[in-house]
C-alpha positions in Angstrom: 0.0 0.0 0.0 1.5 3.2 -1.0 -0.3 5.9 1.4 -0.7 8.4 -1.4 -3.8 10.9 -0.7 -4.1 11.2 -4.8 -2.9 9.5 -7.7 -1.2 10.9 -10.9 -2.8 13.1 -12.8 -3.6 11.9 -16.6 -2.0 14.8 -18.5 1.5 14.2 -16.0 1.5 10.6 -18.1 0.7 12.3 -21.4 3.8 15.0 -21.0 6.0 11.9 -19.8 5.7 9.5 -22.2 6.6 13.1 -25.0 9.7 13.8 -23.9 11.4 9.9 -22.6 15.1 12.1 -22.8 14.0 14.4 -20.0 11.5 12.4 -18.0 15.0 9.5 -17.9 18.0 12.1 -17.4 15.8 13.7 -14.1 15.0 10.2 -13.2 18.9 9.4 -13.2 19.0 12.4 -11.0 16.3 11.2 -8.5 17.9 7.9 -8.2 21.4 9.8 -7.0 19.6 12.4 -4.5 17.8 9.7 -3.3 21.2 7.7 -2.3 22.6 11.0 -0.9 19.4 11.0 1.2 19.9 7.9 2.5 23.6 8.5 3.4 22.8 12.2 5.1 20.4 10.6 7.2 23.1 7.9 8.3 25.4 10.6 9.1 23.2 12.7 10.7 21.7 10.1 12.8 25.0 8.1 12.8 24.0 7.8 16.6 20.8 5.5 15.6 22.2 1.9 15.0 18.9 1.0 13.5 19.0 3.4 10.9 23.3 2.6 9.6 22.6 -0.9 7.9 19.4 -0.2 6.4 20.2 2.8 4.8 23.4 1.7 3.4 21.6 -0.9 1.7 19.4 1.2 0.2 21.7 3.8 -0.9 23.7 0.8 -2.9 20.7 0.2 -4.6 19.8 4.1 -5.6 23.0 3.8 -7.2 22.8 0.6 -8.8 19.3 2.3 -10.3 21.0 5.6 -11.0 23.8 3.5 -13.4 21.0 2.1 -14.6 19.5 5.0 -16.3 22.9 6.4 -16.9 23.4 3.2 -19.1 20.4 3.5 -20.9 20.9 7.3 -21.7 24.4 6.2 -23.1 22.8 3.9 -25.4 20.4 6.2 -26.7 23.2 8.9 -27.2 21.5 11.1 -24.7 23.6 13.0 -22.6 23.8 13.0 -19.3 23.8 17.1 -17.9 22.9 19.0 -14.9 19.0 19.4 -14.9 17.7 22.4 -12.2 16.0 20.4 -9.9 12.0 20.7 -9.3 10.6 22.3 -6.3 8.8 18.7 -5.3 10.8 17.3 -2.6 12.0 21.1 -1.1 8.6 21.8 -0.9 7.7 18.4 0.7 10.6 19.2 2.6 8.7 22.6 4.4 6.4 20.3 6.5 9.6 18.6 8.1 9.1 19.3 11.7 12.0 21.2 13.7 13.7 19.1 16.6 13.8 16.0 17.7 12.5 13.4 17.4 9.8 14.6 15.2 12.3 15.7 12.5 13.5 12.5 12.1 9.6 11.1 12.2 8.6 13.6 9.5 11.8 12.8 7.4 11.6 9.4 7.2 7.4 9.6 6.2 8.5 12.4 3.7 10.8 9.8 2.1 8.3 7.2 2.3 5.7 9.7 0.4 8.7 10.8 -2.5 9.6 6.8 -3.0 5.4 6.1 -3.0 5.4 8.3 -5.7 8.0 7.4 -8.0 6.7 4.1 -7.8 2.8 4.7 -8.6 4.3 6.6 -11.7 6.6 3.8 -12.8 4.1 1.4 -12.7 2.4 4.2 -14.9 4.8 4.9 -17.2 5.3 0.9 -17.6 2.2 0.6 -19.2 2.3 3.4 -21.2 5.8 3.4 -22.8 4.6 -0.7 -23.3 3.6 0.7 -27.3 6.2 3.3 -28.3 9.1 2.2 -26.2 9.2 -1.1 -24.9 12.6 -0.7 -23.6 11.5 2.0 -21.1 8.3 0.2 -20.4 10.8 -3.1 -19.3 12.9 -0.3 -17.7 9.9 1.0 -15.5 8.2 -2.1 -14.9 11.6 -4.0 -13.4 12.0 -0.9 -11.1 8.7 -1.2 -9.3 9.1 -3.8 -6.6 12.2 -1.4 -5.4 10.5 1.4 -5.5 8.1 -0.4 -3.7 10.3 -1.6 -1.3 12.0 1.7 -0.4 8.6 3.6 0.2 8.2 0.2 2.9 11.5 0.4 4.4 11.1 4.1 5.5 7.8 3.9 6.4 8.3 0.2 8.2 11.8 2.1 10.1 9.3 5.0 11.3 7.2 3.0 12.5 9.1 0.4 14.5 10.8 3.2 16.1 7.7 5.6 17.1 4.7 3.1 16.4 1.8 3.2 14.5 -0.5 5.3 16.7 1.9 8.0 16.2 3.0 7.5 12.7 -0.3 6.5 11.1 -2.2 10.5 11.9 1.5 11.8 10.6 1.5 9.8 7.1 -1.4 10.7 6.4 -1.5 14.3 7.1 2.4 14.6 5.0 0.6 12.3 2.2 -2.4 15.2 2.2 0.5 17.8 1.9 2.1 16.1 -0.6 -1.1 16.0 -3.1 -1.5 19.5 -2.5 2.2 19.9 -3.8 1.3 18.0 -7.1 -1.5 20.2 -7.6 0.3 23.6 -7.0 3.2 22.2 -9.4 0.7 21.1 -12.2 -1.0 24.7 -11.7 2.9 26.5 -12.7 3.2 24.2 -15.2 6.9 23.6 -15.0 8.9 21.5 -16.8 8.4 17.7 -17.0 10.0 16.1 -14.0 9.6 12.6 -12.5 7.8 14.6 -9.7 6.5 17.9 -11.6 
């Protein structure tokens, strides 16, 4: 169960699936800040054993994804280049709670919402590449039990370590914040990104 308060939008799909060379060189970029993620949170919590293995496992696998996509954008003679990143996850970001422990809470849920995501709109984009681009449509589709997975581990990590009475009121409120995000970036209409 992914906890999303909304699902993708059509038109998101419909700009995706128009421009593959963007939509894969910011997913390349997602897959690297989400390994970063993981490894700020072990050294900022480098006092929480529970947290060290976990997230080192994860960020292997970000980066295993993120050469992934590099690969693919080689072989396509697409090249790889700084994109400015999307306002999605700074925004998400804004309803991080200050001090502790609730930062750490609200952290971890936000990263469970951001990995949700990315995997509702893989599964999406699985299906709809499946005509035009069956390469990318394979490429989605094998990515979506990690995805998956991730969204679980944080969400599993919060609530072993602050339960579910306490995390179950907080996901849901962040998940409500982070529809309203969608909507505010679909109303700018900014450029495509895996979270625009």
């Amino acid at each position: 169960m992914l906890h999303l308060a909304a699902p993708t939008r059509p038109d998101w799909v419909v700009q995706a699936v128009a421009d593959p060379e963007s939509l894969l060189l910011d997913h390349a970029q997602c897959e690297k800040k989400a390994a970063g993620t993981a490894l700020n949170l072990m050294f900022r919590y480098a006092d929480q054993p529970w947290l060290q293995r976990p997230l080192s496992e994860l960020a292997r696998e970000e980066l295993e994804h993120f050469e992934l996509c590099m690969d693919v954008l080689r072989e396509r003679g697409w090249a790889f280049r700084k994109l400015n990143a999307g306002p999605y996850g700074a925004r998400l970001m804004q309803n991080v709670r200050r001090g502790e422990p609730h930062r750490l809470l609200d952290t971890l849920l936000v990263c469970a919402l951001i990995e949700a995501r990315s995997c509702e709109r893989m599964k999406l984009l699985s299906k709809a590449f499946l005509d035009s681009d069956p390469q990318l449509a394979e490429l989605y589709r094998s990515l979506l039990a990690s995805e998956a997975r991730h969204h679980m581990l944080y969400s599993d990590l919060a609530t072993e370590h602050f339960g579910r009475e306490v995390v179950r009121p907080r996901l849901k409120a962040l998940a409500q914040e982070e529809a309203r995000v969608l909507t505010e970036l679909a109303e700018e209409a900014r450029p495509m990104r895996m979270h625009s």
